[in-house]
C-alpha atoms as a printed R data frame, in Angstrom:
    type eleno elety resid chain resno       x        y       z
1   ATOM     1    CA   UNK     A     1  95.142 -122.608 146.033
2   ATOM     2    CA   UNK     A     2  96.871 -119.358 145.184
3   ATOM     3    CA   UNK     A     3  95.232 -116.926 143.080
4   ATOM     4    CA   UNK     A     4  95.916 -116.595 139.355
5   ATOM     5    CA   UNK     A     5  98.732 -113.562 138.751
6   ATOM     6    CA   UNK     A     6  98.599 -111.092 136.423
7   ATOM     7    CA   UNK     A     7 101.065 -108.391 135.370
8   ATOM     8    CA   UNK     A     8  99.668 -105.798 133.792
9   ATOM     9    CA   UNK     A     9 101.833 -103.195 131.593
10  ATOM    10    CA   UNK     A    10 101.355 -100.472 130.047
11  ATOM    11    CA   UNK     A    11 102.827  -96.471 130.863
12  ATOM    12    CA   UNK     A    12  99.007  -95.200 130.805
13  ATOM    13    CA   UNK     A    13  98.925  -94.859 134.410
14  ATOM    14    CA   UNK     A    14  94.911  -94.593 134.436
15  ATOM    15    CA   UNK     A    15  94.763  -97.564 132.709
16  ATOM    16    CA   UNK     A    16  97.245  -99.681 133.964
17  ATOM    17    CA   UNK     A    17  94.973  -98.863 137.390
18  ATOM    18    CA   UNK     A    18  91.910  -99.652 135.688
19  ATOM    19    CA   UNK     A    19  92.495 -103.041 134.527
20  ATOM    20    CA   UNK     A    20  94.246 -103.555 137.869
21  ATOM    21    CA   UNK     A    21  91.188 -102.800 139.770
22  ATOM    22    CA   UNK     A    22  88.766 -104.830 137.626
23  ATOM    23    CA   UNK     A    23  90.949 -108.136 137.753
24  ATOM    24    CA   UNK     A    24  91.173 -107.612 141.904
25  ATOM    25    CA   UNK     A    25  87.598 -107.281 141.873
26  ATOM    26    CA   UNK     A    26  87.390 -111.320 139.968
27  ATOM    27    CA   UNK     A    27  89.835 -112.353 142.448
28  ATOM    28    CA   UNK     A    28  93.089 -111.963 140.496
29  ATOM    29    CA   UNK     A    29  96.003 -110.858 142.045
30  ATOM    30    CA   UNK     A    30  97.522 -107.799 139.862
31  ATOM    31    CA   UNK     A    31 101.248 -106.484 139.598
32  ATOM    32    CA   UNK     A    32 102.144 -103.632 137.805
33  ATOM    33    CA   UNK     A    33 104.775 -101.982 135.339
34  ATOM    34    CA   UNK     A    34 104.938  -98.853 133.457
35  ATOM    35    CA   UNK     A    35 108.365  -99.655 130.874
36  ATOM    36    CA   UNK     A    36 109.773 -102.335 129.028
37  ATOM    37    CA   UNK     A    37 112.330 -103.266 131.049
38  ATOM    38    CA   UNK     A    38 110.432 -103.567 134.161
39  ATOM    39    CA   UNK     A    39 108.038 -105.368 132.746
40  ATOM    40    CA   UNK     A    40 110.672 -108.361 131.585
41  ATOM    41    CA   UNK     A    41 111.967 -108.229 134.849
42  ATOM    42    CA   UNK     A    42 109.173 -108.561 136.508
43  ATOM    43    CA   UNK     A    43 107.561 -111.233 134.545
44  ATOM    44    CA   UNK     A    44 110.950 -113.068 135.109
45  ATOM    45    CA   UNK     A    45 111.151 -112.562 138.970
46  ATOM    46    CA   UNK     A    46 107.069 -113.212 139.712
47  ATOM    47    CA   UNK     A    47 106.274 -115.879 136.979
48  ATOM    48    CA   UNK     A    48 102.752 -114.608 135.955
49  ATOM    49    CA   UNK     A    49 100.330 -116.506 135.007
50  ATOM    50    CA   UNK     A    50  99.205 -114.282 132.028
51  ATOM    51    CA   UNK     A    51 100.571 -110.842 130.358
52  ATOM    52    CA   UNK     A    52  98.565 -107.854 129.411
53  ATOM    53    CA   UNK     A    53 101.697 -106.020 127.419
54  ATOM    54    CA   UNK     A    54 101.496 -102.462 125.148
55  ATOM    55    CA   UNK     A    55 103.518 -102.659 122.783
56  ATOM    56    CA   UNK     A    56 104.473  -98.696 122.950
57  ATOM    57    CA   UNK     A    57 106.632  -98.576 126.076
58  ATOM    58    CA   UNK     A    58 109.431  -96.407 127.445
59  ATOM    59    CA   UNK     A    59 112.841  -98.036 127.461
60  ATOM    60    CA   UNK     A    60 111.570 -101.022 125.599
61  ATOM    61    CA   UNK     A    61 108.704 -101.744 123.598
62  ATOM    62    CA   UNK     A    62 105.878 -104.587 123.996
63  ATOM    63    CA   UNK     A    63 107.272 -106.723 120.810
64  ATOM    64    CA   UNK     A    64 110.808 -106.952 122.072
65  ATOM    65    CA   UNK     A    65 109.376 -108.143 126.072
66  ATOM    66    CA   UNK     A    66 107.260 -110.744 124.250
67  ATOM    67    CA   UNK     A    67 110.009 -111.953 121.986
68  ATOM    68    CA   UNK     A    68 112.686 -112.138 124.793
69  ATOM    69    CA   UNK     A    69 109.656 -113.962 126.983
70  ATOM    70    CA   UNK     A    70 108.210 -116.259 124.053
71  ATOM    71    CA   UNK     A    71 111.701 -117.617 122.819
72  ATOM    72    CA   UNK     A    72 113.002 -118.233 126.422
73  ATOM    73    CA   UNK     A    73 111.854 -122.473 127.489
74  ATOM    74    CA   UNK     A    74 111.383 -120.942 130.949
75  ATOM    75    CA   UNK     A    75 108.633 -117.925 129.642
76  ATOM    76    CA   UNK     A    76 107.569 -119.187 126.717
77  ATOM    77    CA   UNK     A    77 104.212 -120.829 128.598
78  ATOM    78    CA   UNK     A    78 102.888 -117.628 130.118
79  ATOM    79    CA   UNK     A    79  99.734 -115.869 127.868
80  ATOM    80    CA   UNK     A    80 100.998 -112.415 126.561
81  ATOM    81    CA   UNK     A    81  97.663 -110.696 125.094
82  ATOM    82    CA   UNK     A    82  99.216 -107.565 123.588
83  ATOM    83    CA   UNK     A    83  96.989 -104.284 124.231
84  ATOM    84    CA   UNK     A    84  97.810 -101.522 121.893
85  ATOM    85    CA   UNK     A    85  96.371  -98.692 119.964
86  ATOM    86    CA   UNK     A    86  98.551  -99.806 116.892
87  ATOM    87    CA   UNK     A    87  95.502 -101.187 114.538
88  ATOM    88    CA   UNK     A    88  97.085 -101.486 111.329
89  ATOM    89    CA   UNK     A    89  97.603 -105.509 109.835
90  ATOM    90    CA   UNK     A    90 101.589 -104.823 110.037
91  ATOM    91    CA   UNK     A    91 101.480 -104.178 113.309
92  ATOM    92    CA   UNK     A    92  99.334 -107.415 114.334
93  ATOM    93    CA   UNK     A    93 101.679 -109.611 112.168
94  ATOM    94    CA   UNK     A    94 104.426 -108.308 114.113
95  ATOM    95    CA   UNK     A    95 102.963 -109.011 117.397
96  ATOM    96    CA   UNK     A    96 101.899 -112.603 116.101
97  ATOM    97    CA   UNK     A    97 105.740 -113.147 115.048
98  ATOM    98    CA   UNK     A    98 107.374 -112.094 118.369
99  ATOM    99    CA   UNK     A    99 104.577 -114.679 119.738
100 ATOM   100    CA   UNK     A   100 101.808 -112.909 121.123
101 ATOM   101    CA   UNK     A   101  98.992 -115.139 121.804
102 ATOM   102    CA   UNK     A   102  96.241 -112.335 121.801
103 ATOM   103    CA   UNK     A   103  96.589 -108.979 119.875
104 ATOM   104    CA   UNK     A   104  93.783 -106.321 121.309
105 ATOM   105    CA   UNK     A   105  93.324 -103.387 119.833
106 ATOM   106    CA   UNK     A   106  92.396 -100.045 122.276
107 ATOM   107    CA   UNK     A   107  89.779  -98.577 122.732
108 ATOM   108    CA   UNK     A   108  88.823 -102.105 124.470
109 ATOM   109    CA   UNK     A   109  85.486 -102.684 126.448
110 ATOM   110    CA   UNK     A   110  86.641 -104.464 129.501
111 ATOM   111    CA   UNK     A   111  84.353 -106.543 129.590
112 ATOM   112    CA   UNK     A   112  85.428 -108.301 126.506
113 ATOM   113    CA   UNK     A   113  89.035 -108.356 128.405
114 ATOM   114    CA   UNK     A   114  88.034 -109.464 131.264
115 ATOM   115    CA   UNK     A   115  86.259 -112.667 129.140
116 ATOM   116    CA   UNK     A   116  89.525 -112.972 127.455
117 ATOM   117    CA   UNK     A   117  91.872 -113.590 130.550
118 ATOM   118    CA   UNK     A   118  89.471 -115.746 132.032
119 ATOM   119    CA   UNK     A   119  89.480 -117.875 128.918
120 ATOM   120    CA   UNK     A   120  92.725 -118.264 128.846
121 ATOM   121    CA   UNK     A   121  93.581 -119.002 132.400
122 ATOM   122    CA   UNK     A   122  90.579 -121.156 132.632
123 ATOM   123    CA   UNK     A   123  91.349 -123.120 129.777
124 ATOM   124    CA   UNK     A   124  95.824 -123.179 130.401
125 ATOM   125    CA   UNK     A   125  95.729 -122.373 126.512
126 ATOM   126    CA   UNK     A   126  99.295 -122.988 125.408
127 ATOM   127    CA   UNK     A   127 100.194 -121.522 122.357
């Protein structure tokens, strides 16, 4: 059986690494991007079984990756839990509307994360 993957983005290098090395440790296996476009190009190459996405990204932000991912028949399955410092109720309606199916506000503990993704790759919670 092949591990669960997980792409993880976000352009805070420290954390992107952080969250990397956490999900290794359960037995995940991890890819990585730092922008926007990456990101969607990645998730479209590797099929991931779950998305950690900011939504403040260089060349294009979290909403638009989800939207493009969420209203595409071939995407629209995989988990995106959005991770962002944007806490204000605009901001989570937004993410709920381009179809995020977790919205996580930093500062996180990653414990509580970690819980999260489990849950929903334990589960295959569809949205």
């Amino acid at each position: 059986m092949r591990k669960k993957r997980i792409l993880v983005v976000d352009d805070e290098m420290d954390l992107v690494e952080t969250i990397r090395f956490t999900l290794e440790l359960e037995g995940y296996e991890v890819l990585t991007s730092y922008n926007g476009e990456e990101a969607l190009h990645m998730a479209r190459n590797n099929q991931p079984d779950l998305i950690l996405l900011d939504v403040m990204l260089p060349k294009m932000d979290g909403y638009k990756v989800c939207r493009l991912l969420k209203f595409d028949a071939r995407y629209k399955h995989i988990p995106i839990l959005m991770l962002t410092a944007k806490t204000q109720e605009k901001d989570r309606t937004i993410g709920q509307e381009t179809g995020a199916d977790e919205y996580i506000t930093k500062p996180f503990e990653m414990e509580d994360l970690v819980k999260k993704v489990k849950e929903y790759l334990t589960k295959n919670i569809k949205p």
